[in-house]
MARLUMRO-504409 format. One record per residue (C-alpha): residue in one letter; x, y, z. Coordinates in steps of 0.05 Angstrom, whole numbers, plus 32768, in hexadecimal, padded with zeros to 4 digits. Each point is the difference from the previous one (the first is absolute). Example, Ala and Ser with C-alpha at 12.3 -4.5 7.8 and 13.67 -1.06 7.14 Angstrom:
% MARLUMRO-504409
A80F67FA6809C S801B80457FF3 
***
This chain:
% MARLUMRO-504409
X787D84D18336 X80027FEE7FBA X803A80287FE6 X80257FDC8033 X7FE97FC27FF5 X8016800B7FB6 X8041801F8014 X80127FBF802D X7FF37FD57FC8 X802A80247FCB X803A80058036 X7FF67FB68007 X7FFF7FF37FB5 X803E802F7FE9 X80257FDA8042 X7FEF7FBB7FE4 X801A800F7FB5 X803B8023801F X80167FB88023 X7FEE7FDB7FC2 X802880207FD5 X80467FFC8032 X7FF17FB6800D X7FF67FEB7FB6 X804C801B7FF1 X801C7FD38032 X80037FC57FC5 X803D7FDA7FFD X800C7FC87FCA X80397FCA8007 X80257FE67FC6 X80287FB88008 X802E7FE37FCC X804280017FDC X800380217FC0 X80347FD97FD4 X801780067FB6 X7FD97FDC7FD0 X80377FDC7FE2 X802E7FF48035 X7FDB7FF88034 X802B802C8029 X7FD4802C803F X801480477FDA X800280388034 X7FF5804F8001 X7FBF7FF37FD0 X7FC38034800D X7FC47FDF8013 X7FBF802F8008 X7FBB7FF87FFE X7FDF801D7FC1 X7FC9803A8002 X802180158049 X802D80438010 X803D7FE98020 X7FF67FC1801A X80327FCC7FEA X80427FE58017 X80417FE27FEC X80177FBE7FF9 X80417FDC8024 X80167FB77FEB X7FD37FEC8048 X7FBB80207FE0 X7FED80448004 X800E80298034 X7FC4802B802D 
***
C-alpha cells in the first residue's frame, strides 16, 4: 500500500514538472517602434534587432517596425 502510494505521487510529481517546463517556453515578447537614423531621422530598414543573453530570438526591421 505504501510503495504505491509513493509510486502515485512520484508519477504525479515527474507529470507536473513535465507540463511546467512545455508551458514556460510558450513566452512571446512584442517589440513596437520605428528604428530611424540618428541624424536624419530617416526609419532605416533591414537592421537586426535581438534580445541579448537569448539563442535565436530576434528579428529584422522594415521601414513599418520590425517584422514577427
Amino acid at each position: 500500500m505504501r510503495i504505491s502510494l509513493m509510486r502515485k505521487a512520484l508519477a504525479f510529481f515527474l507529470l507536473l514538472f513535465a507540463t511546467m517546463g512545455a508551458f514556460s517556453q510558450n513566452n512571446r515578447m512584442t517589440v513596437y517602434g520605428k528604428i530611424r537614423d540618428k541624424e536624419s531621422g530617416e526609419p532605416l530598414s533591414g537592421v537586426s534587432v535581438s534580445v541579448i543573453n537569448t539563442a535565436g530570438l530576434g528579428t529584422f526591421s522594415t521601414k513599418e517596425g520590425p517584422t514577427p
